[in-house]
N, C-alpha and C positions, 0 to 999 in steps of 0.2 A: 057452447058446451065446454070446449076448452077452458075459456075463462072462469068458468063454474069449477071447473077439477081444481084449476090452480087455486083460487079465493079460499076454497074446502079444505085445499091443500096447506095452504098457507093459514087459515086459520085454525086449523089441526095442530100444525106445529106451535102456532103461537100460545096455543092455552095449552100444551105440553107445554111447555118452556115456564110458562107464567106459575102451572101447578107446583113441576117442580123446584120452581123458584120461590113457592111457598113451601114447600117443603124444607129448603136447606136453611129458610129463615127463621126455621125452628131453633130455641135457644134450648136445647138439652142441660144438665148437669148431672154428672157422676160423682160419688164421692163415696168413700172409706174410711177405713181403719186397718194398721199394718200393727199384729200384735206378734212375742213372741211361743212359744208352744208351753210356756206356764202366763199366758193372757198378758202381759206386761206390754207396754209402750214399745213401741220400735223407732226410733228417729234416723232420719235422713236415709232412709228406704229409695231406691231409685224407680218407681212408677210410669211405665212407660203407656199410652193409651194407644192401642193396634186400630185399623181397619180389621176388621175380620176375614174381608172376601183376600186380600194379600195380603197382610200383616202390615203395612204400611205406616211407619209410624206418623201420627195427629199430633202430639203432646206431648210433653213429659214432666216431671216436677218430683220433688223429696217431699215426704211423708213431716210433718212435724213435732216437734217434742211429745204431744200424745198419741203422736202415729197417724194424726190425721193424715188426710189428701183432699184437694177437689179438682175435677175437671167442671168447666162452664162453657158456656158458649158455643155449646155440640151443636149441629145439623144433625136430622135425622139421619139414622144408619146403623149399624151393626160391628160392634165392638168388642176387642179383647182387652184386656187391663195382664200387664208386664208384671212381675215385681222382683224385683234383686235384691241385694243385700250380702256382702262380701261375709263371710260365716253362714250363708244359710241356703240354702235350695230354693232354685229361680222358682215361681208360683207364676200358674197361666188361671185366668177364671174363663168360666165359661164365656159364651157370646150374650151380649148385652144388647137390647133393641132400644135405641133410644128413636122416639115417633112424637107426633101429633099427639096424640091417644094418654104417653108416658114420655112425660120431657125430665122426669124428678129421678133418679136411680142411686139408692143407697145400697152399697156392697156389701154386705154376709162378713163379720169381721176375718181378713186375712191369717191365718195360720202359718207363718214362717216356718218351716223345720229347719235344725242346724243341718248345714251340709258334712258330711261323711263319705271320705277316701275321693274328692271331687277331684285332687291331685293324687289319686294311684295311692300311696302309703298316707298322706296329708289329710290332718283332721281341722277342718280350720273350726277358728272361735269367733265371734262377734265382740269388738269390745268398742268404746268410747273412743272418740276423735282426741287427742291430745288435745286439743284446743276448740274451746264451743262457745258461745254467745250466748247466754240466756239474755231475761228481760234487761234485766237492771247491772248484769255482772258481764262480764269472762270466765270461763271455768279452764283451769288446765288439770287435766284428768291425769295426777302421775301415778295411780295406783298399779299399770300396768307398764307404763315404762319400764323397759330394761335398763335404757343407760342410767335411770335414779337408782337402782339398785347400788346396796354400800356407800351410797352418798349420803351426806348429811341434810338438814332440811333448809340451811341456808344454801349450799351449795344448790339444791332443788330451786330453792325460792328463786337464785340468780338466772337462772333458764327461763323463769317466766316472760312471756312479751311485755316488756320495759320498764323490766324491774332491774335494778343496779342497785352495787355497793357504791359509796361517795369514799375518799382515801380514809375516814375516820370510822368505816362502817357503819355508817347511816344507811338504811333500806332508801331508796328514790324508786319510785314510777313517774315514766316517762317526765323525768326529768326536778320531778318535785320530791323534795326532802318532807318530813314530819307527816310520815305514813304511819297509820297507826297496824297493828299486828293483830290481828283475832285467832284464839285457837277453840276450834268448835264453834264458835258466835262468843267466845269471851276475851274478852279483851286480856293480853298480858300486862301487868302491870308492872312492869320492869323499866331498870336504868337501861339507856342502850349497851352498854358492853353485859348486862347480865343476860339483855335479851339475846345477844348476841352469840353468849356461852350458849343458852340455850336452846338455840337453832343449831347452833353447831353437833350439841351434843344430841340433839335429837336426829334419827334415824328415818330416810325416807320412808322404809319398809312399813312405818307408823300413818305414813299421808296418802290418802284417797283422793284429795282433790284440792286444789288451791283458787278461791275467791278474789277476783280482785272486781272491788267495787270502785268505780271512778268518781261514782259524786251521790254517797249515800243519803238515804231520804230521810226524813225530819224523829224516823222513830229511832236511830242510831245519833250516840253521843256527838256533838258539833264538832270536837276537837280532832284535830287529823284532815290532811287534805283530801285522802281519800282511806279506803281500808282492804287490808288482804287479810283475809279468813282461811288460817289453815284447817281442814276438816280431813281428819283423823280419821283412821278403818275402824268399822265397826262391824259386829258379827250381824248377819240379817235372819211356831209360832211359839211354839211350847219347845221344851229340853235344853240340851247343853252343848253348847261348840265351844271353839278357839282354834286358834292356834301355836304354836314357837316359832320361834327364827332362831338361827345364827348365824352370825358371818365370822368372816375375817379378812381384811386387806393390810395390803403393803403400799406406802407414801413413798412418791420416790422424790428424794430429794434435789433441793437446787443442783444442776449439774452443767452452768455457765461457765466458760473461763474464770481463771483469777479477778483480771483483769481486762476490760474491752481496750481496745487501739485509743477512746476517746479519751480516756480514763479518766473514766464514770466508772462503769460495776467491778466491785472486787468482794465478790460474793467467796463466801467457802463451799467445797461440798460437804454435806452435812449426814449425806447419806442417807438411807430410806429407813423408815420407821415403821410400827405395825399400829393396828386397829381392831379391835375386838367389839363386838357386837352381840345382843341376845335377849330377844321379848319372848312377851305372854299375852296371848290377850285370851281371857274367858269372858260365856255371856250365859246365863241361865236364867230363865224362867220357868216357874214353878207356881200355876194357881196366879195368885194376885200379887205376886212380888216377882219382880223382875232385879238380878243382880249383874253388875256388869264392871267390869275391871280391864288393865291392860297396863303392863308392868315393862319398862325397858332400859336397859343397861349398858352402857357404850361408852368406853375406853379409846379413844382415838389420841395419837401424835404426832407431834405438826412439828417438824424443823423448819425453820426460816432464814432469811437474811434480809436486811433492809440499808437501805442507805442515805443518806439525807447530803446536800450542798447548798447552802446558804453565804452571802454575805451580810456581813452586819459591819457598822461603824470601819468601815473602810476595809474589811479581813474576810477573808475564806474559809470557809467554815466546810470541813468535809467530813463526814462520821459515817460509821460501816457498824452493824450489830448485826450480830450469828444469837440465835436461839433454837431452843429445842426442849421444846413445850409438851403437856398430857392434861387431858380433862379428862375425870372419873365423874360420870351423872348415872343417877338415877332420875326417870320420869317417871310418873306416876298419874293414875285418872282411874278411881274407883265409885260407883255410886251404886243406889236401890231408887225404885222407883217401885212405891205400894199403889193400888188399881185398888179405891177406895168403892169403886163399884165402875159402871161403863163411862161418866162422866167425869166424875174427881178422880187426881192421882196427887199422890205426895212424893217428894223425891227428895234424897241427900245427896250432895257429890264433894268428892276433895278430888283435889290436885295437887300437884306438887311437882317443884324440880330441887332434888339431894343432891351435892357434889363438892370437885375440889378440883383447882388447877393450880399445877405447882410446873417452875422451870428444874425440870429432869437434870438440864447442866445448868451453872448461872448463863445469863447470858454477859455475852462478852460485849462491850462497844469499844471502837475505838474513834477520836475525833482528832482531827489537825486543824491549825489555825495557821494561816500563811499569807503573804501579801497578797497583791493583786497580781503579783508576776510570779506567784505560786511560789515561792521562796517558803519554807516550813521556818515558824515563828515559835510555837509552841506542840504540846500534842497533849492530852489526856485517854485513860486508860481509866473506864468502867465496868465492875461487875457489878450482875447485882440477881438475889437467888429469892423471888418472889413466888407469894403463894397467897391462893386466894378461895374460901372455905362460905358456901352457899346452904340455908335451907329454906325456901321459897314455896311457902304453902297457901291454900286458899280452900273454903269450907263453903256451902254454898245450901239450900236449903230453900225450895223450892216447891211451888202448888199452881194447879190446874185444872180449871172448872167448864165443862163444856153445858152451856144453857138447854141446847136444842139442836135441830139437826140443821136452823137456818146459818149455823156459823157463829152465834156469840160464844166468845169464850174470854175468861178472863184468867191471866199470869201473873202470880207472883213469887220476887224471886230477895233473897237477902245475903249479903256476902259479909264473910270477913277473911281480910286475907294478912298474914304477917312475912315478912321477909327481913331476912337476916342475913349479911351479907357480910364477911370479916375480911378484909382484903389486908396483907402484912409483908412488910418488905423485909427479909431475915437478913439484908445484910449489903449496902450497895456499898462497894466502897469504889472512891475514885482519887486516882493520883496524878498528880503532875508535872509535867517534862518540858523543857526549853529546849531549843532547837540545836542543840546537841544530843537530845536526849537522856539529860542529867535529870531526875527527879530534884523537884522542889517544893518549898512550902508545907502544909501540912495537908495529910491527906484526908479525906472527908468518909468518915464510917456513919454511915444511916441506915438506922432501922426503923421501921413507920407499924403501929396499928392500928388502923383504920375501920371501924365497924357502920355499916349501914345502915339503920334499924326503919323501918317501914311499918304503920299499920292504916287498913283500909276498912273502912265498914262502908256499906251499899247497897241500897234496898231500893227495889221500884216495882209497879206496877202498870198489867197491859190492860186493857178493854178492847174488845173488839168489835162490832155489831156492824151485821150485815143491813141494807137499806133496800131489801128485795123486790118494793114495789118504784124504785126509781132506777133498780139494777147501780148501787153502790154498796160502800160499804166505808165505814166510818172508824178508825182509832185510835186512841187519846191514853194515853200514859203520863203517868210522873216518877221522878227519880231523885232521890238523895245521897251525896258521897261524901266522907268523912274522911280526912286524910291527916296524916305526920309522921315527917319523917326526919329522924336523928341523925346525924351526921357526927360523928367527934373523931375527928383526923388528928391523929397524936404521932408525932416523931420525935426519934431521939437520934443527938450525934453523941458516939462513944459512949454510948450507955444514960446518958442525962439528956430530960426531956428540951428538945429545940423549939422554947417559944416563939420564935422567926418563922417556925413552917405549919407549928400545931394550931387546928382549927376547931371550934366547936358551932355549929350551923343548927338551928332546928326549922323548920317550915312547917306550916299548917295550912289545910286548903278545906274550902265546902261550898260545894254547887250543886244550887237546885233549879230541877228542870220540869221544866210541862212540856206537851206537846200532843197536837193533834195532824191525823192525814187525812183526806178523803178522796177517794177510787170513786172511780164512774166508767161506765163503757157506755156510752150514747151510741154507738152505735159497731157494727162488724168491722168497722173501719177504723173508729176512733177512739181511743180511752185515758185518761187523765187521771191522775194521782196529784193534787196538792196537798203541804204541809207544810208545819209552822212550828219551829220549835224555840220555847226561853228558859233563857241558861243566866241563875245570879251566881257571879262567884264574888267569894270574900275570901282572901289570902294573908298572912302575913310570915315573912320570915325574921329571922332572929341572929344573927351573928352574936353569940354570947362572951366568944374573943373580942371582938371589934366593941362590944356592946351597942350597938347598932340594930334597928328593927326599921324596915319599910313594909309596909303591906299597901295594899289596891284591894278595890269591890267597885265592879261594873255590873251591868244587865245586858242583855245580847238578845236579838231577835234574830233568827235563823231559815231564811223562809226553802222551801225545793218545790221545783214541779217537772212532773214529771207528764208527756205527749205521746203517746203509743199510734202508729198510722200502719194498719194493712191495705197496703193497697189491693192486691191479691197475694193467690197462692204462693208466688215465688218470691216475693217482693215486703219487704216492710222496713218500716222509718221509725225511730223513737227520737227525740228530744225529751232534754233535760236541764236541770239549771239546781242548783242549789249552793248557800252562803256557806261557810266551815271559819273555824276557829282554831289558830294553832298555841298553843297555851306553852310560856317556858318550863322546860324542865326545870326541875324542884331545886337542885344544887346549881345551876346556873342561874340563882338568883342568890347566889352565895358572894358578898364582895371580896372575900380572902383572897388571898394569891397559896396558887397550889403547884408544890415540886414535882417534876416530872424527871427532871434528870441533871447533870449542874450546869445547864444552860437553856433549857425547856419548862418555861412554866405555863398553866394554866391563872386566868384570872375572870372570877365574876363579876356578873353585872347585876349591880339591885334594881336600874333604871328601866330592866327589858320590858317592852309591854308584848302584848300578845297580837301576833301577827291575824288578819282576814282577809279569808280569798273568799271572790266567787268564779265558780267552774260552770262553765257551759258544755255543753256534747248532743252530737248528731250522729245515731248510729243505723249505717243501712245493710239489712240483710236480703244476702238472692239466695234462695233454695233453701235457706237453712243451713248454709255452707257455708258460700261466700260472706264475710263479715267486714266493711268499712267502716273507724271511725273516726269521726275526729270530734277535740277537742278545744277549748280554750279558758285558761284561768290567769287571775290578775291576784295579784296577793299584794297589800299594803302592812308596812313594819314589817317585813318579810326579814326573821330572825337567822342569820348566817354566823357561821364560826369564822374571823377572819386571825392571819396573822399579824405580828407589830413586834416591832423593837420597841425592849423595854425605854430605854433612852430615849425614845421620841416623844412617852407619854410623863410627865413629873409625878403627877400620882403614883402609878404604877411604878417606876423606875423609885422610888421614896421606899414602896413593898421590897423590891427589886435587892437595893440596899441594907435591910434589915434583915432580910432571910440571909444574906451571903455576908454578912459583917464576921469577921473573924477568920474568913474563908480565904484560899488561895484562886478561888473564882473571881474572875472579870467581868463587874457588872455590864458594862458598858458593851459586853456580845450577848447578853440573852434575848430571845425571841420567846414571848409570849401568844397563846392562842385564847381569845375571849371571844362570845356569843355579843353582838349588834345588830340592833335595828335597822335594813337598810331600807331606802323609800320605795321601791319597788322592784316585782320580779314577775314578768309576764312567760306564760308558757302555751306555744302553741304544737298540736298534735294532730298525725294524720298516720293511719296506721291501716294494714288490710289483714286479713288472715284467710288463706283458702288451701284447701284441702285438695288432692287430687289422688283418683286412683287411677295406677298406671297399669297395674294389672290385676288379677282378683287374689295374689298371692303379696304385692308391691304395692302399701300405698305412703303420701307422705303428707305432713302438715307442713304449712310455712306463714310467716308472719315476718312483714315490712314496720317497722314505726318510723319515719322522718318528724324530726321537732324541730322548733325555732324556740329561743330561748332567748332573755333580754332580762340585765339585768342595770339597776340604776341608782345610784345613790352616792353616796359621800363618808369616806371612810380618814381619818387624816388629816381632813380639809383637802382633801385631794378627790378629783370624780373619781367614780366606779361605773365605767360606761362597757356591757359586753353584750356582740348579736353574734349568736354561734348556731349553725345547722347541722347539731348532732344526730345519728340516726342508729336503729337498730335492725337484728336481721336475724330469725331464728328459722329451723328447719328441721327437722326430723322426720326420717323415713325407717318404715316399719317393714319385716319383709317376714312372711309366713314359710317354711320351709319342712320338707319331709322328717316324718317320725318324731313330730311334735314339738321341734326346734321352733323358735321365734328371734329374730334379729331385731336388733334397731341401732342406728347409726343418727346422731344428732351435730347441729353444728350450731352456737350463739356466738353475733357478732355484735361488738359494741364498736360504734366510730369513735374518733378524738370528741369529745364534750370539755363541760366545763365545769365545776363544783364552785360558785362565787368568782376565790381569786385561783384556785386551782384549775389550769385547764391538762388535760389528760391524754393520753396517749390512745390510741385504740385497744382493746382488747380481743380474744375469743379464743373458743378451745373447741377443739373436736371427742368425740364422745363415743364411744363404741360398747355396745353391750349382747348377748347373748341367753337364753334365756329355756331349760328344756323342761318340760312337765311329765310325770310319771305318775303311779301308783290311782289310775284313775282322775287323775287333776286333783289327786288331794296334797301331794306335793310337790314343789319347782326348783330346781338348782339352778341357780343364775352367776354371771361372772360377767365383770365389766369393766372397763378403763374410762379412766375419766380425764380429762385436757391430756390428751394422750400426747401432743405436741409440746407441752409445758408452755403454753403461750400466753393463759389466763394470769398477768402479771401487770399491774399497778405502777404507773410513771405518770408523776404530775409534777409543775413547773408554777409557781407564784412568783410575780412579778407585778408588784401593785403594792400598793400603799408602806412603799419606802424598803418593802424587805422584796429580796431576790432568792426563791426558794424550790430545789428541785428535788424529790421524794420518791425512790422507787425500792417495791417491794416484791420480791418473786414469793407468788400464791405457791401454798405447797396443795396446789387441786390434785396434780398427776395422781391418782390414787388407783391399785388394782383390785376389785374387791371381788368375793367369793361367798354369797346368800345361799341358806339353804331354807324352803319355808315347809311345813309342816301343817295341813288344816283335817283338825277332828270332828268327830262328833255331828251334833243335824246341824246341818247347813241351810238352815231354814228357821233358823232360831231368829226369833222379832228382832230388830235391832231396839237398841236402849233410846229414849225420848233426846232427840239433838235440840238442846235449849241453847238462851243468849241468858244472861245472866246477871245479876242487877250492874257488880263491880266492874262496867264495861268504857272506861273512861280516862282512868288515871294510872295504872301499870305502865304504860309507855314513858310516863316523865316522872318517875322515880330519881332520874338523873343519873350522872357518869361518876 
């Protein structure tokens, strides 16, 4: 009997055990939706999945760009679902039965409320991570940043994750030059120093969000290694909102000793200068017309100092300039878009940048020539009181047809844009001193007018169609671009024109493109986008001084593909690849030799061909948070500015001679800067980006890049061999504070790098801002310092190909600025249609 009880016993237990061991090998799933209290998308929501009977936590995971969530993998049992969210009030759901019976459980869409007085006085807000990872981009979100407040939109762009200025102001990400610039989706079509004016002179307060795309797909123009998309505020169904701004800050200026112990810097102080600041943006809809503008105006000035030590032909060359500079812009972005009925819309749009930079004082240089035991040999003394007078507009005209609700739709778009550009030297003059300091010779009076004349016409068209029963989607575009641009550089010494310097350049360009993509999701896990894009260009330029014309006409195939991998909820992979084209700017295909100063010239090159990379990238995302990626591209003819003594080269040193005939200048020390082909330029990337909240009032973003960089070629007849592990390091913490107060405190670090032959010192600035809202959150008083340290300062050193060259510039960042914003009217006004627009190609190589 006994034996009986145990067996009974024992086999009691074991088909308990064995049940409920069929029980937990139930594979449940929960999942959701985390929206906010007007239905919108909630991203990176913190999702916790409870036991019900102790709260015990099973799970956790962040909601995704549409608020999604899923839990899988559940054993039966009974469940609570967490949800947080730093601005909103924690949300408990009920108890959840996941069984045998119901393994499938879809959640009731989650309703966030914003949290209110959760800190005693403290209203807090929900806004965007500074830093976020979409499919194919990075998005840095600075619409809400404090410390970009009264900063300009380049100084903005420089905060981005591994974006740099090179010494000549060329934009670089992570490490690569001939980035192209988008504003809204259109590309600017500008020289770099015009683009450059116009970063400068544009206003954070104007940017919502910065795109930076690492390896665009086959429907974006081939030229450019990669592209950053500045995307501008816009008002967001029916009535009328906007806004104003105005600021005002103080630049404080160079405040270095005279003199360092090394003697190196002999900077002045120059003192602090102001900044004035003031937009508009209106948006109105009315019925079937939607009208929408945004108007801004910004006065900023910049004191400087720079300094330059070079040898050339056996001599020491040391030169010191003080400037103290103003740029007066006007931007502009006004259009109508007509709602021809629920499908067609017709649209017009202009832009424009109006303005003038003029040197407030001339600027001063001074230069010494001395032996190599520093003995003073000579010295020259340069002013020179420049001014330079911009209207930069583009007209744009645009249609859009929605077929059906399956997704076809078809875009087109036609551009013309004209830029006019009058840059004029009122007056350099430079004299001469021997090492006594006796003036000699004759002294040199130049005055230059320079006019830029650009015009672009650009039309193309999109097709879209979806492939619903294979789950893709198919789109095939073509584009034509019409280009020319005028150059006629005229100088005069002493009033009569100096055939030696004056130039006349014309260039013409015209490439035409197709291209097709096709999307597919085969499956939850896996999704593919390939594309294919061809590009004819036919070119020719024109030296009508020289009388000289070369032109080129190639054909390009451009292929991208793009590899999407969800592994699961927390987890996903993309790969990428695609070819790019970097095409020379317009006037660096100019042979002239161009004055810069009386022993600094530029000279072009008619021989450049057009540089091609391909770029590879793997990027891993955990939670929605965490962001890794890396990259790799290999660029051949890889187009670099290098320096050279004129004397080393006979051509040029022939130019060299003829510009300075007459002159008490010494051909035999000038240093020339020209654009060459070098044979290659390898760039590798590895970068993380993670977000951390430290308390629900304290959170901060930060972002690692380490690069490897290799460059290789033959400049001279001499190698150019360099393997450099530059890295970067950005960080910003955001801190929520009673009675409506908002901090933030930023810090970007740049290591020593390299620019070709310039290798660079480190940089970085620290950044503090403040920021308090009233009158219901319809307006903000903000107040900021920018490189509060003044650290943000430019030191590079060339040493390579026969010249010995070291250049440092103290940045006038330090800036104190004082925003006031002002927002009327419904605030629910649609936003205006965000297009990409045909002229999306050629504004970046208008030239210098």
């Amino acid at each position: 009997m006994s034996k009986l009880l145990l067996f009974l016993l024992a086999l009691t237990i074991t088909s308990t055990v064995v049940a409920q061991n069929r029980v937990n090998d139930i594979t449940g799933k929960v999942s959701g939706n985390i929206l906010d209290e007007k239905g919108q998308p909630l991203a990176a929501a913190t999702i916790l999945l409870l036991k019900a009977a102790d709260s015990t936590l099973v799970k956790s995971t962040l909601s995704d760009n549409k608020g999604n969530f899923t839990f899988d993998q559940l054993a039966a049992n009974q469940y609570l679902i967490s949800v947080t969210l730093v601005g909103y009030q924690k949300y408990f759901t009920s108890k959840l039965m996941v069984s045998a019976e119901i393994q499938s459980i879809m959640v009731p869409a989650i309703l966030l409320s914003p949290a209110v007085n959760s800190l005693k006085t403290v209203t807090i807000t929900a806004q965007k991570p500074l830093i976020e990872m979409q499919d194919d981009k990075l998005v840095m979100n600075v619409k809400n940043s404090i410390v970009a407040t009264g900063n300009t939109a380049l100084e903005v762009l420089q905060k981005a994750p591994g974006v740099s200025l090179d010494p000549n102001e060329n934009i670089s990400l992570n490490g690569k030059t001939g980035i192209l610039i988008y504003i809204d989706g259109k590309q600017t079509y500008m020289s770099q120093s015009d683009l450059t004016n116009l970063l400068k002179s544009m206003r954070s307060d104007q940017i919502d969000k910065i795109e930076i795309i690492s390896n665009p797909s086959a429907r974006y123009d081939a030229a450019g290694k990669a592209i950053i998309n500045i995307i501008t505020i816009k008002n967001t169904n029916f009535g009328t909102n906007g806004s104003v701004n105005a600021g005002a800050a103080v630049v404080l200026g160079p405040t270095v000793p005279l003199r360092e112990t090394n003697g190196g810097l002999n900077y002045k102080n120059l003192g602090n200068a102001p900044r004035y600041n003031a937009s508009l943006n209106l948006n109105n809809r009315e019925g079937k017309v939607n009208l929408f503008g945004n108007f801004n105006y910004n006065v900023p000035q910049s004191p400087g100092n720079s300094q330059g030590f070079r040898t050339v032909d056996g001599a020491l060359y040391d030169q010191y300039s003080y400037s103290h500079n103003l740029v007066a812009n006007l931007y502009y972005k006004a259009g109508l878009d007509y709602f021809l009925n629920d499908k067609t819309t017709l649209g017009v749009l202009a832009t424009g940048s109006n303005g003038h930079w003029e040197n407030l004082s001339p600027t001063v240089t001074n230069a010494y020539f001395k032996n190599l035991n520093g003995d003073l040999q000579s010295s020259v003394l340069t002013t020179s009181n420049g001014y330079n007078i911009w209207s930069n507009n583009t007209f744009n005209g645009n249609f859009k047809h929605t077929f059906d609700t399956t997704g076809r739709v078809l875009t087109a778009d036609i551009d013309y844009s004209h830029y006019n550009d009058l840059a004029e030297e009122r007056g350099l003059n430079t004299h001469f001193f021997d090492a006594n300091s006796q003036e000699y010779g004759t002294p040199l009076d130049i005055t230059s007018h320079i006019p830029n004349i650009y015009n672009i016409v650009a039309a193309k068209v999109d097709y879209s169609m979806p492939l619903p029963k294979i789950k893709a989607k198919l789109d095939l575009g073509a584009k034509s671009s019409w280009v020319k641009s005028d150059n006629d550089a005229r100088f005069f010494n002493d009033g009569l024109v100096d055939t030696g310097r004056s130039n006349h350049f014309v260039y013409t360009e015209n490439i035409d493109a197709l291209y097709g993509t096709f999307s597919k999701d085969f499956s939850k896990t896996w999704s593919l986008q390939a594309g294919l894009r061809m590009e004819y260009t036919k070119s020719e330029g024109n030296s009508l001084t020289l009388d000289q014309i070369s032109s080129q006409s190639y054909l390009d195939f451009f292929p991208s593909l793009f590899v999407k991998q969800n592994i699961n909820a927390n987890n996903e992979l993309s790969y990428s690849y695609s070819r790019r084209i970097n095409r020379p700017a317009y006037n660096s295909l100019n042979p002239f030799i161009y004055f810069l100063d009386p022993y600094t010239y530029t000279v072009g090159n008619e021989y450049l061909k057009p540089s091609y990379t391909d770029s590879y990238g793997v990027n891993y995302t955990f939670r929605h948070s965490l962001i890794a990626t890396f990259g790799y591209s290999n660029s051949n003819n890889y187009m670099v500015q290098v320096y050279k003594n004129a004397i080393d080269n006979p051509v040029v040193y022939a130019k060299v001679l003829a510009s300075t005939a007459g002159t008490s200048v010494d051909p035999t020390k000038i240093t020339y800067l020209t654009t060459e082909n070098l044979a290659n330029f390898k760039v590798l990337n590895l970068g993380i980006t993670f977000p951390v909240t430290v308390t629900s009032w304290w959170n901060m973003n930060n972002n690692f890049t380490q690069l490897y960089i290799k460059y290789t070629g033959t400049v001279n007849a001499a190698g150019l061999n360099y393997n450099v592990f530059p890295y970067n390091f950005y960080t910003d913490q955001m801190f929520i504070l009673p009675q409506a107060f908002t901090a933030e405190v930023s810090m970007n670090y740049n290591s020593k790098t390299i620019y070709t032959q310039i290798v660079t010192k480190e940089q970085y600035s620290v950044n503090l801002g403040l920021r308090k809202s009233f009158w219901n959150k319809h307006a903000d008083l903000k107040l900021s310092v920018n490189d509060i340290f003044a650290t943000n300062r430019f030191d590079g050193t060339v040493n390579t190909t026969g010249v010995v060259y070291r250049s440092t510039n103290l940045a006038t960042d330090r800036v104190v600025s004082v925003n006031f914003t002002y927002r009327f009217g419904n605030s629910n006004v649609k936003s205006a249609r965000n297009r990409s627009t045909a002229d999306e190609d050629e504004r970046n190589r208008v030239g210098n």
